[in-house]
Structure formats: C-alpha cells, structure tokens
C-alpha positions as CSV (number, residue, x, y, z in Angstrom):
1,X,-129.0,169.4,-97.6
2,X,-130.9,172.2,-96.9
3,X,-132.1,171.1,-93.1
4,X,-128.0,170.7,-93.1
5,X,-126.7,174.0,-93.9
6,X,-129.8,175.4,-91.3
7,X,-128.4,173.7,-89.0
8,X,-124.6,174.6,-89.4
9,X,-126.0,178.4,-89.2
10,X,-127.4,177.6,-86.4
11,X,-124.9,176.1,-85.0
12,X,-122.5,179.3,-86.2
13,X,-124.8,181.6,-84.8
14,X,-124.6,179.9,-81.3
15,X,-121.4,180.2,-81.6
16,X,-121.3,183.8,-82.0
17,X,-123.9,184.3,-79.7
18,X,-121.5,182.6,-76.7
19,X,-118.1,184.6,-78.2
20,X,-120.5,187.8,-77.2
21,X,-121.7,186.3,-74.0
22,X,-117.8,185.6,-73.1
23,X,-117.1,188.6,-74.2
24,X,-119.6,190.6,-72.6
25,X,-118.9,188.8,-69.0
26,X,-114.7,189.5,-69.3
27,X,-115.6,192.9,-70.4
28,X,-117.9,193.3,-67.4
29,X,-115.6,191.9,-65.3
30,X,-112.8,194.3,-66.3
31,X,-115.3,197.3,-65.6
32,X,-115.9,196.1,-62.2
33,X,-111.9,195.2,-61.4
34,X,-111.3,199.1,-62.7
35,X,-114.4,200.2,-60.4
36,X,-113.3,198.1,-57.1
37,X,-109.4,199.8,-57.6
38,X,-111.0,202.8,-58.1
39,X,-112.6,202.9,-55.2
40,X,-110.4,201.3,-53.4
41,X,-107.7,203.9,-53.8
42,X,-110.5,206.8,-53.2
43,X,-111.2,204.6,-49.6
44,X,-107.7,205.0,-48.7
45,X,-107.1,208.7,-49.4
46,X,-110.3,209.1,-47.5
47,X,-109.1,206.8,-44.7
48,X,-105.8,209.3,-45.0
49,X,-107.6,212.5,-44.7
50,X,-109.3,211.4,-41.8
51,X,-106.4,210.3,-40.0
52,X,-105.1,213.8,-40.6
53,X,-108.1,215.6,-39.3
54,X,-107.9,213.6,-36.2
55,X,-104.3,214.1,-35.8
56,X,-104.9,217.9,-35.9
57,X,-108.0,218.1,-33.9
58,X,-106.2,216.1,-31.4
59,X,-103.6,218.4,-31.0
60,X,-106.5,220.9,-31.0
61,X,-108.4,219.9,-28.2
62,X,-105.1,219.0,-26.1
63,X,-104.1,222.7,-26.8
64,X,-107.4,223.5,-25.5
65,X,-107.9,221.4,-22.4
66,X,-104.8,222.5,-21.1
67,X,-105.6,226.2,-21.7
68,X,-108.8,225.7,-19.3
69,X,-106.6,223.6,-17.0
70,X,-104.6,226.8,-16.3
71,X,-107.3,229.0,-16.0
72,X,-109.0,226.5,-13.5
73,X,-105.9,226.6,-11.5
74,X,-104.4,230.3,-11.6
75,X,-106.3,233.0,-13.1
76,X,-109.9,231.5,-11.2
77,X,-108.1,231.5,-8.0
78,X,-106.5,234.8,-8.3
79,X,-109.5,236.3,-9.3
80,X,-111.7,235.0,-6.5
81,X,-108.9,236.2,-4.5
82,X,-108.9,239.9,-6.1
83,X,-112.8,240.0,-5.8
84,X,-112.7,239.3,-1.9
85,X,-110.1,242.0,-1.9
86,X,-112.3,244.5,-3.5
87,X,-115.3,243.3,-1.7
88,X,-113.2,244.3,1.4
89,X,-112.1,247.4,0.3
90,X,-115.8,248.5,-0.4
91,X,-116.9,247.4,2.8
92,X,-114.0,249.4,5.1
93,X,-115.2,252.5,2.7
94,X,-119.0,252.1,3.3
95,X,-118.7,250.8,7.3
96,X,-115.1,252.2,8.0
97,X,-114.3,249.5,9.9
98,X,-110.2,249.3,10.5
99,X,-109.1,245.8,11.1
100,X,-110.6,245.4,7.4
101,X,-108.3,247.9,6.3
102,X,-105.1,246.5,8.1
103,X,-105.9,242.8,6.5
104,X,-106.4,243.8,3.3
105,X,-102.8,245.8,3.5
106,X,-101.2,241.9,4.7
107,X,-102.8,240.3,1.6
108,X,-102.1,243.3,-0.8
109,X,-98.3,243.4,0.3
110,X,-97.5,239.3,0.2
C-alpha cells in the first residue's frame, strides 16, 4: 500500500512536472511569436525610412548634378571667355598694341 500511494505521487508529480514543461514551451513560444512581430514591424518601418531617405537624396543629388551640368556648360565657358578678354585688355595697356584693341571691341560688342 504504501509502495502504491509512492508511486501515484510520483506519478502526480510527473504529471505536474510535464503540465509546467508544456506550459513553459507555449509560453516561450508566445514570447518569441510577440518578439518576431515585433521586430518584424520595426524591420519594415526601418525598410520605410530608408526608402524615404533615398527618395530624397535622390532628388538631391539630381538637383545637384544638374547644377554642375550648367556651370560646366555656361558659366565655365563664359568665364574662360571673360578671362581671355581681360588678359587682352591688359596686354594692349602694357604693349599698346592696336589690332588687340579693335578685337576685343568685336568680341565685347557681339
């Protein structure tokens, strides 16, 4: 009788013990289902945010590239232009020389 009732507390005590353990593995299953949605949702606002920095940095650097376009193709030439004209001018006033002078008056009146 004795060996008996031992063994039906054992028995109950096994029984517990694998209610916790089922316990314990659905309850650390739940934790890591509310972890991976978690961080699921955090991934995609991240992915978001970085689609909107590259959207606007995009437009950025478009803005920017075709700001250097036009300076490459009208301010650099008219400056280069303007230089040679001042270079010219400073030559006829140090050497005097004439047909320096007429040219430049051509390019300064066009």
């Amino acid at each position: 009788m004795h060996l008996l009732v031992n063994c039906r507390k054992a028995a109950k005590q096994n029984q517990e013990t694998d209610v916790s353990c089922c316990c314990n593995c659905s309850l650390a299953k739940d934790v890591c289902c509310q972890i991976e949605d978690r961080l699921s949702k955090a991934h995609a606002g991240f992915e978001n945010s970085m689609q909107r920095l590259e959207t606007s940095y995009s437009g950025r650097l478009r803005k920017t590239e075709s700001h250097s376009l036009s300076l490459r193709k009208k301010l650099a030439p008219r400056i280069a232009r303007l230089a040679l004209e001042s270079r010219s001018l400073r030559d006829f006033v140090v050497h005097g020389q004439l047909s320096q002078l007429i040219h430049l008056n051509k390019c300064l009146l066009k």
